[in-house]
C-alpha positions as semicolon CSV with decimal commas, in nm:
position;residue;x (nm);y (nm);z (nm)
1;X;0,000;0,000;0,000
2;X;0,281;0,237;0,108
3;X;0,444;0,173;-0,229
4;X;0,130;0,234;-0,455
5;X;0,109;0,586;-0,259
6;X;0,449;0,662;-0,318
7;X;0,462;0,604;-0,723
8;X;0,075;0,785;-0,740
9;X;0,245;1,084;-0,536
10;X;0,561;1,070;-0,783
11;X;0,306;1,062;-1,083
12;X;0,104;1,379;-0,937
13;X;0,414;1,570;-0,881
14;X;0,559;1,529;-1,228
15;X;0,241;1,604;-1,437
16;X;0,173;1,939;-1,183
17;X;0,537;2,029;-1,236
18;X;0,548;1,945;-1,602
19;X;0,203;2,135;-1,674
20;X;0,365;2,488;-1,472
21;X;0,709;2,411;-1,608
22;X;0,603;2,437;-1,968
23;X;0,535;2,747;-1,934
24;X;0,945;2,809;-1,840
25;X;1,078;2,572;-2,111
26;X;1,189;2,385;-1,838
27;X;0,953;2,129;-1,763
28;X;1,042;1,784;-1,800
29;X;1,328;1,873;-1,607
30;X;1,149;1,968;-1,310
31;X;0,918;1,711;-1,339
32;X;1,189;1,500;-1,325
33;X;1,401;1,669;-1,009
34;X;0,990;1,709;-0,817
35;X;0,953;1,340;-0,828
36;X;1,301;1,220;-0,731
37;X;1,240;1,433;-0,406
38;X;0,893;1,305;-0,374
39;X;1,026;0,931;-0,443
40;X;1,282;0,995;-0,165
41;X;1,082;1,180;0,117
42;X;0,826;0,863;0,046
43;X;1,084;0,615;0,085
44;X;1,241;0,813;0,393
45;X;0,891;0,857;0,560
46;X;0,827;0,453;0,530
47;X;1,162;0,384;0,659
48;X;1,106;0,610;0,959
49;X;0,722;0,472;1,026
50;X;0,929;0,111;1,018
51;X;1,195;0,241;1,275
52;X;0,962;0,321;1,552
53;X;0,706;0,031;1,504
C-alpha cells in the first residue's frame, strides 16, 4: 500500500510540475528533479514509520 502511494504521489508531482514548467521551457526537467524528491521523502517517511514500530 505504502508503495502504490508513493509512485501515485511521484506521478502527481511530475504532471503538476510538467504542466507549470512548460510554461518556463523547463519542464520535463522539473518534473523530473519534483519526483526524485517526492520518491525519496516517500521512501524516507516509510523507513522512519518502520523504525519506531
Amino acid at each position: 500500500m505504502k508503495t502504490m502511494i508513493s509512485i501515485i504521489l511521484m506521478i502527481i508531482a511530475a504532471l503538476v510540475v510538467f504542466f507549470f514548467g512548460s510554461r518556463m521551457n523547463e519542464a520535463m526537467t522539473r518534473a523530473i528533479l519534483l519526483s526524485m524528491i517526492t520518491g525519496f521523502a516517500c521512501t524516507i517517511s516509510a523507513i522512519e514509520k518502520n523504525k519506531k514500530e
